[in-house]
C-alpha positions as CSV (number, residue, x, y, z in Angstrom):
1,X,8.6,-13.2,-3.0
2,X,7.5,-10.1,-4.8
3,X,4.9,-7.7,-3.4
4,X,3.0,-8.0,-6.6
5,X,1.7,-11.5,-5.2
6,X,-0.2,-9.3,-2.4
7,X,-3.7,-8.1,-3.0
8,X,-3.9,-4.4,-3.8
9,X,-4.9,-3.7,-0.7
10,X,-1.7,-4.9,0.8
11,X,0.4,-3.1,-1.8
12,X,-0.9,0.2,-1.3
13,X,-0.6,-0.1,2.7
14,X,2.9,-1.1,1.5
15,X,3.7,1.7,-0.5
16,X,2.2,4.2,2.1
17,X,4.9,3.2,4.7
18,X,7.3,3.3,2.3
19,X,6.5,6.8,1.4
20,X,6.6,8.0,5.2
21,X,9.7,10.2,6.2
22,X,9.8,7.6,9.1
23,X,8.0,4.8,11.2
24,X,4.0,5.4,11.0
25,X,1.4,4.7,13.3
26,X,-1.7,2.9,12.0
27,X,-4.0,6.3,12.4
28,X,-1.4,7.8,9.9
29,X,-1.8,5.2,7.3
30,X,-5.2,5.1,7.6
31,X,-5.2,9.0,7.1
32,X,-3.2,8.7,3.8
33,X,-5.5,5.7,2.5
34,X,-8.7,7.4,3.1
35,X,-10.2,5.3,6.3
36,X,-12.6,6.8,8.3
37,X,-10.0,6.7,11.0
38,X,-12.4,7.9,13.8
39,X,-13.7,4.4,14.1
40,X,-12.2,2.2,15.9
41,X,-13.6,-0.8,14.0
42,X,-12.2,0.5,10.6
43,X,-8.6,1.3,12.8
44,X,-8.6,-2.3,14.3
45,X,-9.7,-3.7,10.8
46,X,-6.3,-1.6,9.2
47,X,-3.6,-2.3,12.2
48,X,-4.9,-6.0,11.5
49,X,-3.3,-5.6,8.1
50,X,-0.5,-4.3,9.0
51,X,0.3,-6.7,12.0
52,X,-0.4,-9.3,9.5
53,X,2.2,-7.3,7.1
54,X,4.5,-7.6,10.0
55,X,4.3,-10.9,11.1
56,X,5.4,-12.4,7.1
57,X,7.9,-10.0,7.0
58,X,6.7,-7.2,4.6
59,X,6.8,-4.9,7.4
60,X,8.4,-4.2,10.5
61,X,6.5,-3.8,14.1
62,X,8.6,-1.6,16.7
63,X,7.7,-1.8,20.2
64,X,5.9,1.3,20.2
65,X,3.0,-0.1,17.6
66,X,4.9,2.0,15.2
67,X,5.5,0.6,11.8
68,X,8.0,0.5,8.8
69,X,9.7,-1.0,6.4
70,X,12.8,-3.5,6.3
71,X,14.7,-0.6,4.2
């Protein structure tokens, strides 16, 4: 499947990991989206995302909650 079937949300969560230099943690992604990443609810609410991203294979989890893409 194409990204383009994602909601632009997805996609630009997507696109930021792609654009990191390596694996990014969900704190960094917020920062580069423009979430209030001093609350936890709005942190929880993104690393949701990107667990979701993760779990149907957009994304890859490591084992330190660090995240990136299947490049």
């Amino acid at each position: 499947m194409d990204e383009a079937c994602l909601p632009p949300g997805y996609q630009r969560i997507i696109a930021v990991v792609r654009r990191a230099s390596g694996p990014v943690m969900t704190r960094e992604v917020g920062e580069a989206l423009g979430v209030e990443v001093r609350v936890k609810a709005k942190r929880e609410l993104l690393r949701g995302k990107l667990v979701r991203l993760a779990d149907r294979g957009w994304l890859r989890k490591l084992p330190d909650a660090r995240f990136t893409t299947h490049l």
